[in-house]
ROFIVEX-431977 format. One record per atom (N, C-alpha, C, O): residue in one letter; x, y, z. Coordinates in steps of 0.05 Angstrom, whole numbers, padded with zeros to 5 digits, always signed. Each point is the difference from the previous one (the first is absolute). Layout:
AXYZ;...
end
This chain:
X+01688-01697-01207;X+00008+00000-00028;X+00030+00000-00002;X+00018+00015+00009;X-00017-00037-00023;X+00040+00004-00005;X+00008+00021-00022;X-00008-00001-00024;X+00027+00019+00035;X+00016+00012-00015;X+00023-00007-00019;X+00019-00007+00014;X-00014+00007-00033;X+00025-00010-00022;X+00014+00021-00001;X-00009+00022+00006;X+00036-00027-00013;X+00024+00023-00014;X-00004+00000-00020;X-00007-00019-00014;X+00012+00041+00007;X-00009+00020-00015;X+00026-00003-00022;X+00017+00016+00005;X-00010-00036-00032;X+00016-00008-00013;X+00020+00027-00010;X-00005+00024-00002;X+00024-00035-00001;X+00016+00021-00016;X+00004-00005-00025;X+00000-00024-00004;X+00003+00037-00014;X+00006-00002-00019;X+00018-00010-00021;X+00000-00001-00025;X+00017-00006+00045;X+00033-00013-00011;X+00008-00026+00012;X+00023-00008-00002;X-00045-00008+00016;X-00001-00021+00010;X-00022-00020-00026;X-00017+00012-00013;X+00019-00036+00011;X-00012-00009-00003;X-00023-00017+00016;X+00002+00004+00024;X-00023-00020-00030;X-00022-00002+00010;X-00009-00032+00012;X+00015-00003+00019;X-00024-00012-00021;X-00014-00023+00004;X-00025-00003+00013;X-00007+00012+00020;X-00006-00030-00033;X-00036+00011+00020;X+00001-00025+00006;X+00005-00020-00014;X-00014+00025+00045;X-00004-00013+00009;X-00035+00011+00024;X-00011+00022-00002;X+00001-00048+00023;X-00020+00012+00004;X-00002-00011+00043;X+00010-00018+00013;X-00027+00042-00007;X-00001-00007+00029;X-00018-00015+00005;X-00020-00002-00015;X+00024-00017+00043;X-00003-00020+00013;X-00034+00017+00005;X-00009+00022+00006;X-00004-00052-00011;X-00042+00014+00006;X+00007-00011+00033;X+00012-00021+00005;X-00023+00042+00016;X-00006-00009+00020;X-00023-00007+00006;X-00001-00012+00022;X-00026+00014-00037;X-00020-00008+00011;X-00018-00023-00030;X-00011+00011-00018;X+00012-00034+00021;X-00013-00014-00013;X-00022+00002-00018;X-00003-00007-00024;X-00016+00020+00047;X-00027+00005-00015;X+00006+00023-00016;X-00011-00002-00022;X+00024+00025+00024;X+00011+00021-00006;X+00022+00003-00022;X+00015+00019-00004;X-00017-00042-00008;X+00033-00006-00018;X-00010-00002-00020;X+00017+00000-00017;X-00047-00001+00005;X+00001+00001-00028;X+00004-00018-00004;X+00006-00018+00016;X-00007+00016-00053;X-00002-00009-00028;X+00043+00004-00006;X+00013+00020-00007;X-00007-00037+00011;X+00036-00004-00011;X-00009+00011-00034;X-00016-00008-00017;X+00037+00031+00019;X-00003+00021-00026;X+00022-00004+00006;X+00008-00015+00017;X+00012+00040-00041;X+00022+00012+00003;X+00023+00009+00016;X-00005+00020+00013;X+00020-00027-00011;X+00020+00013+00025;X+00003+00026-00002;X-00006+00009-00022;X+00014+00009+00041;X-00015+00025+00006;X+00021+00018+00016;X-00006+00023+00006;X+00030-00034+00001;X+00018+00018+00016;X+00027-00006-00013;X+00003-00022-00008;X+00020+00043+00005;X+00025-00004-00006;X+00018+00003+00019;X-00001+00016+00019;X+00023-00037-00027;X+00020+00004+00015;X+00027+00005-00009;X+00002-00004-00024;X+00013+00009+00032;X+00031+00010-00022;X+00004-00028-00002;X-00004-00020+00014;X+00015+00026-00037;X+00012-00029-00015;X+00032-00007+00010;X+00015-00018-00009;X-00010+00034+00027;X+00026-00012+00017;X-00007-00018+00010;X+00016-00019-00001;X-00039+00012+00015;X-00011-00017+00013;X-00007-00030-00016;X-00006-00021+00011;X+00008+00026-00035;X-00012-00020-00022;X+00026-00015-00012;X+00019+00008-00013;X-00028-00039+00022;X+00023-00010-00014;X-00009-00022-00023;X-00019-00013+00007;X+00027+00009-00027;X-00024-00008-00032;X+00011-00035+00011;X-00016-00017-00007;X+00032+00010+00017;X+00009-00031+00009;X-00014-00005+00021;X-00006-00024-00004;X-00003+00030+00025;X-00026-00006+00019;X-00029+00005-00018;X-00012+00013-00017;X+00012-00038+00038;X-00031-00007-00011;X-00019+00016+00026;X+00000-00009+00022;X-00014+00034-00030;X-00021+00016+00012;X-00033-00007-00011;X-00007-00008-00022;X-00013+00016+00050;X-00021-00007-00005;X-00019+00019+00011;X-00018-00005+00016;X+00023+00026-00024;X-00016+00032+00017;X-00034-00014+00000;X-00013-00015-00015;X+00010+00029+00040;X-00023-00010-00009;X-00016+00028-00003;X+00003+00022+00011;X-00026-00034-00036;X-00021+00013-00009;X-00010+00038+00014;X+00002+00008+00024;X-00007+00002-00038;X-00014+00026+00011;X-00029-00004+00001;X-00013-00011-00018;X+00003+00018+00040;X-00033+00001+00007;X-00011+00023-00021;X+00003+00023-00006;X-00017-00048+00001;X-00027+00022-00025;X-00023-00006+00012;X-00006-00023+00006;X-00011+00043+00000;X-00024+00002+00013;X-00025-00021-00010;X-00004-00002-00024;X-00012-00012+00041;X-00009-00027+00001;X-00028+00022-00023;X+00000+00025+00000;X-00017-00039-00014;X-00022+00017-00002;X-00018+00002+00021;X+00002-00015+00019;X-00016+00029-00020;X-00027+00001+00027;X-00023-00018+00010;X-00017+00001+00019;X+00024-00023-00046;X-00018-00021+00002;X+00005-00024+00018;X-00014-00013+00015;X+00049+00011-00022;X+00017-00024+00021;X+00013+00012+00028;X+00022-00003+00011;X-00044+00019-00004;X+00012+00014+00032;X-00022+00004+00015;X-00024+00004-00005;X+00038-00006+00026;X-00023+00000+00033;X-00028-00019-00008;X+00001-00023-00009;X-00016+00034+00013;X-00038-00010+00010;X-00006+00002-00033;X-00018-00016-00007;X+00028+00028-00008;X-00010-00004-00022;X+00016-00034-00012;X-00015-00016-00012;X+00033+00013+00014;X+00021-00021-00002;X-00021-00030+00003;X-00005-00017-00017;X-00004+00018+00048;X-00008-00025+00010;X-00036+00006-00003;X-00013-00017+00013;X-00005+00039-00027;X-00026-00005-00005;X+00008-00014-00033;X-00013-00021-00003;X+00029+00027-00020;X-00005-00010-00016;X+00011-00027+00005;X-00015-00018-00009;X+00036+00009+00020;X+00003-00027-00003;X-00021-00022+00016;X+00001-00025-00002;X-00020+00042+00020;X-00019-00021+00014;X+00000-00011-00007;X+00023-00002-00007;X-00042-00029-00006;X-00011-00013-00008;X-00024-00019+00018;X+00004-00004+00024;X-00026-00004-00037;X-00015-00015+00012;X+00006-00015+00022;X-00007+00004+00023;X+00024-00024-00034;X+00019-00016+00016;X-00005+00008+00028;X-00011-00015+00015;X+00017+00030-00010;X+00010+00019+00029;X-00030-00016+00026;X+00004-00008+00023;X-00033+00009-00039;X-00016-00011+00015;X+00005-00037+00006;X-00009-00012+00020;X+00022+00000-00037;X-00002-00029+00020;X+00016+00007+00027;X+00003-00017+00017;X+00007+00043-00014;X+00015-00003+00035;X-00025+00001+00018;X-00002-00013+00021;X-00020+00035-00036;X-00029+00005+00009;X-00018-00029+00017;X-00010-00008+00021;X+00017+00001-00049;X-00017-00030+00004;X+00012-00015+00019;X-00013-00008+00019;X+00049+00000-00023;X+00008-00010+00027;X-00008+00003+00022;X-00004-00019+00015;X+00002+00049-00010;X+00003+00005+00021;X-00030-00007+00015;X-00001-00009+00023;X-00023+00014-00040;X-00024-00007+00003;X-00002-00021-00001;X-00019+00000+00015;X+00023-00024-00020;X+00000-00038+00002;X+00013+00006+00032;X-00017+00000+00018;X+00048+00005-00011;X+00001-00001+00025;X-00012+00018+00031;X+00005+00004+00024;X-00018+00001-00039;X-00026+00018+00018;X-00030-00028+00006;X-00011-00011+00019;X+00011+00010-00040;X-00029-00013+00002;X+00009-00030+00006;X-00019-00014+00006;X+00044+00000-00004;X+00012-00019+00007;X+00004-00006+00026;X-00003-00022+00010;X+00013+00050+00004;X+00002-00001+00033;X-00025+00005+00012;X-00006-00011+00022;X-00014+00031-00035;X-00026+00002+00015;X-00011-00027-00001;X-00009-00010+00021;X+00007-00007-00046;X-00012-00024+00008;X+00010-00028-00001;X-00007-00021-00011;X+00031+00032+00032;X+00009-00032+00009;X-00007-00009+00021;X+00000+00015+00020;X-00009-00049-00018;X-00012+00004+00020;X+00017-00003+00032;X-00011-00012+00018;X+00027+00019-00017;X+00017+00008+00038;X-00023+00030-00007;X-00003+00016-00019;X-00008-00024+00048;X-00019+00031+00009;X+00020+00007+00024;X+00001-00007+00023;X+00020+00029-00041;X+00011+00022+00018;X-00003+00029-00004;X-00002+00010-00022;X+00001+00002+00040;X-00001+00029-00007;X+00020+00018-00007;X-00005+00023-00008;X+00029-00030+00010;X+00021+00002-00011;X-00005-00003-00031;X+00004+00020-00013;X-00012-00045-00001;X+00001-00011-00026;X-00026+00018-00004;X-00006+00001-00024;X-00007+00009+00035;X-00022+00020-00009;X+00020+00024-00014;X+00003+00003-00025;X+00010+00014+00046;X+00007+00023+00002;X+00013+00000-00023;X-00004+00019-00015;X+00025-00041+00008;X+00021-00001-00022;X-00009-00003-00029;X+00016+00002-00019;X-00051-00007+00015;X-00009-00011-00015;X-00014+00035-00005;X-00002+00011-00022;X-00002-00004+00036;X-00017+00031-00002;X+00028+00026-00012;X-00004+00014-00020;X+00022-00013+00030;X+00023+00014+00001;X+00010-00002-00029;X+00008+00018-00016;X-00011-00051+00011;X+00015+00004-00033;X-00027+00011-00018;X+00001+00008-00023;X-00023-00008+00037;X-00022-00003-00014;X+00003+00033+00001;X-00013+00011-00019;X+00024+00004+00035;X+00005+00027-00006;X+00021+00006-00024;X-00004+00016-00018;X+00022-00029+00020;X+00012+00003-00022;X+00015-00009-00014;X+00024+00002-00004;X-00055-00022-00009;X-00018-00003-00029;X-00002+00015-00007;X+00008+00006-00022;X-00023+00013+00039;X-00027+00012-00012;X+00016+00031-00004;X-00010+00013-00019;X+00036+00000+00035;X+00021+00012-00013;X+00016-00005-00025;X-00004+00021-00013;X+00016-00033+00001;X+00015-00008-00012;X-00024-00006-00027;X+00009+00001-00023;X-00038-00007+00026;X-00014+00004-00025;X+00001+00024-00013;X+00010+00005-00023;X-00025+00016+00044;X-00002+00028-00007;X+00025+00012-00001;X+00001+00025+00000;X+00021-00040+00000;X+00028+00017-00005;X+00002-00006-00027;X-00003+00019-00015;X+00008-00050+00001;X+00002-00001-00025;X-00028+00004-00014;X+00002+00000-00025;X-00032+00004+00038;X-00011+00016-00019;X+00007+00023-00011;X+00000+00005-00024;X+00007+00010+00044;X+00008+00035-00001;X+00014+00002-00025;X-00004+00012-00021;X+00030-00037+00033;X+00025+00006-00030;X-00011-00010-00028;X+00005+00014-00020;X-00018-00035+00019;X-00015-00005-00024;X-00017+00024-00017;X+00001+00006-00024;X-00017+00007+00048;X-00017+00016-00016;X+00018+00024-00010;X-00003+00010-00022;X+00023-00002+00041;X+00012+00023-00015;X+00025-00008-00012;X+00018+00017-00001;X-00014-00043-00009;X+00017-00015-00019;X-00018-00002-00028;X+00014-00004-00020;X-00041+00006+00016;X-00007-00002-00024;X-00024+00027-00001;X-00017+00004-00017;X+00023+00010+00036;X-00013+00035-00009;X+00026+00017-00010;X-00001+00015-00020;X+00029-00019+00036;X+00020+00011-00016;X+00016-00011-00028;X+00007+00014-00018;X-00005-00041+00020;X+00005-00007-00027;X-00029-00019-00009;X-00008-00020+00011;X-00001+00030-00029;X-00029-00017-00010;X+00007-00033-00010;X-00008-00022+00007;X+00035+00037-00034;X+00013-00014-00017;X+00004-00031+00020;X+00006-00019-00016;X-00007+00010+00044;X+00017-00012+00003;X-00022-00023+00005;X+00005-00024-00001;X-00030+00034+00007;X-00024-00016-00006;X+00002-00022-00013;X+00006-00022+00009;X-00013+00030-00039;X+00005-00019-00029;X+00025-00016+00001;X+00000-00025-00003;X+00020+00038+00007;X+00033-00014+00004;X-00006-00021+00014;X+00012-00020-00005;X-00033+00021+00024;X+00008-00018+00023;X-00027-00017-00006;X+00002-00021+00013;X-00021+00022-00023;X-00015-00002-00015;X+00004-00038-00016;X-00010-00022+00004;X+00029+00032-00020;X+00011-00016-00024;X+00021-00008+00017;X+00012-00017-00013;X-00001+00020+00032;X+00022-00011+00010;X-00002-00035+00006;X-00019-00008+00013;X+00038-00010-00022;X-00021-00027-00003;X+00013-00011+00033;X-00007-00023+00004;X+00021+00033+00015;X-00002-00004+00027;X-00005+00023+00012;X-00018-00008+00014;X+00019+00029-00009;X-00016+00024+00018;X-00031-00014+00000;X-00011-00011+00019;X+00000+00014-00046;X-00022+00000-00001;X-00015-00027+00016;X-00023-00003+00006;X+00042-00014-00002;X-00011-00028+00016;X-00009+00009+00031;X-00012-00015+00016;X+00021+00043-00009;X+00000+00008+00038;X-00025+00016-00005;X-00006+00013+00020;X-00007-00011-00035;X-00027+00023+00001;X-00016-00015+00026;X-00015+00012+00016;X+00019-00035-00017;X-00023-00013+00019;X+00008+00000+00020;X-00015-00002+00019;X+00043+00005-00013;X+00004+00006+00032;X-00015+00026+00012;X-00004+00002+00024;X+00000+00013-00038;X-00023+00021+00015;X-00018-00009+00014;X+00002-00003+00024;X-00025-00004-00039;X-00022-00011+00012;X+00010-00025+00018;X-00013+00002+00021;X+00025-00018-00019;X+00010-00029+00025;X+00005+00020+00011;X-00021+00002+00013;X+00039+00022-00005;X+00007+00006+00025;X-00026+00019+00016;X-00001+00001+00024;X-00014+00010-00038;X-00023+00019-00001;X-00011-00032+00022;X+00002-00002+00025;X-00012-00019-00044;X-00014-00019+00022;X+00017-00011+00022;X-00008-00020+00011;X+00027+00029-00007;X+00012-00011+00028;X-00017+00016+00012;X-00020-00009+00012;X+00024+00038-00012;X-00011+00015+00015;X-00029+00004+00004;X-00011+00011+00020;X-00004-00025-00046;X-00021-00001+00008;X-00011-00022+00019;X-00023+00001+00010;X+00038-00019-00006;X-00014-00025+00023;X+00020+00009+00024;X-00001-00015+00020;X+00011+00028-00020;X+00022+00012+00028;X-00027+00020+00011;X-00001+00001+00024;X-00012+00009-00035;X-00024+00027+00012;X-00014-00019+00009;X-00008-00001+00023;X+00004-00015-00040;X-00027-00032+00007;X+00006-00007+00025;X-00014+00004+00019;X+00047-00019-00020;X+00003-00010+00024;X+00005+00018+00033;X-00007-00008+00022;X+00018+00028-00027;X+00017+00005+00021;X-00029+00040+00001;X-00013+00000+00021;X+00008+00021-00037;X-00014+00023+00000;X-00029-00013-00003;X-00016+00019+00001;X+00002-00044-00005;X-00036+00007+00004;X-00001-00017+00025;X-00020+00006+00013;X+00031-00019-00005;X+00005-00013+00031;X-00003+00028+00021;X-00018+00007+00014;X+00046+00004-00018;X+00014+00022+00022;X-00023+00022+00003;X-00013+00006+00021;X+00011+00003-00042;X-00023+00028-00011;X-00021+00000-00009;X-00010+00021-00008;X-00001-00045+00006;X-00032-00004+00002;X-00005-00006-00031;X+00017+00002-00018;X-00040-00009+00017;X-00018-00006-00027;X+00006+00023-00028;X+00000-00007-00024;X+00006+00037+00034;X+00003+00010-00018;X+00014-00008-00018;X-00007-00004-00023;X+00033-00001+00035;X+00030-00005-00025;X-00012-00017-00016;X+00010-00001-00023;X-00029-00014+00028;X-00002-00017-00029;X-00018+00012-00025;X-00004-00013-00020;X-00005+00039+00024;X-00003+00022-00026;X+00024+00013-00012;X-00003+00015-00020;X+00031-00021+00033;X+00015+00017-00008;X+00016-00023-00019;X+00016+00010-00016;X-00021-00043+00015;X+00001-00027-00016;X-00025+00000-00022;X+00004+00002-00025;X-00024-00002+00034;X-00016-00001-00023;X-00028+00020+00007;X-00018-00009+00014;X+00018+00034-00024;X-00011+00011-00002;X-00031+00003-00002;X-00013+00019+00008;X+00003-00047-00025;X-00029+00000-00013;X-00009-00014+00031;X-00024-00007+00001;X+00038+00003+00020;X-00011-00021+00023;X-00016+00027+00012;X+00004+00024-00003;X-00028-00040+00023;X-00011+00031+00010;X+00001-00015+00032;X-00007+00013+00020;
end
């Protein structure tokens, strides 16, 4: 914490404000916030103090910051990433290499879904409001369908690469009504 002097009384003043050392930490530019003796102050230079840090609200900081700005959007990386999964498993050079590389992303796909599920669901359990917003939004609302495309990458990634490897079961964990 920086310490200031402690003004006298028979000096005059000038406010000016300290240098933000940390970015994320610098706030909303409010008011200038520190004085300096006005010996220091000359009215024919041109000065440009910069700003005093005013505390960000709690909404535009940390994990709370980047669940509300998610957006749908965020799944066509999903889907990318699932097209180049199901692209290398079935091309036809039979290498096992182009297997492994094809399984690996196919790992994480299948991370990077349940990551921006996570943030979605507790992006619209903590703010509800942002639902409808996004709702009526006349481009957000165009990415709703990247959910489900990237959901079916992964569902023909189990097809191709988990009812092969791990037997007949995995294909109840694709369609369920199969016996």
């Amino acid at each position: 914490m920086t310490s200031y002097p402690v003004p006298r009384m028979t000096e005059s003043y000038q406010v000016t404000s300290p240098a933000a050392s940390d970015p994320d930490d610098e706030g909303i530019p409010g008011l200038d916030c520190r004085l300096q003796p006005a010996s220091t102050f000359h009215p024919n230079e041109h000065q440009n103090p910069e700003p005093c840090p005013v505390p960000k609200p709690i909404n535009e900081r940390g994990w709370r910051k980047i669940v509300r700005n998610f957006t749908p959007s965020w799944f066509t990386v999903n889907m990318g990433t699932g097209i180049v999964s199901i692209l290398l498993h079935n091309l036809p050079y039979n290498g096992d290499w182009l297997y492994w590389i094809s399984v690996v992303i196919f790992a994480l796909n299948v991370a990077l879904f349940l990551l921006f599920t996570f943030i979605s669901i507790v992006r619209y359990t903590v703010y509800p409001e942002i639902w409808f917003a996004m709702i009526r939004h006349p481009a957000q609302s165009l990415f709703i369908g990247t959910f489900p495309m990237g959901l079916a990458t992964i569902i023909n990634m189990i097809i191709f690469v988990c009812v092969p490897a791990w037997g007949e079961r995995f294909v109840k964990l694709v369609n369920p009504t199969t016996s």
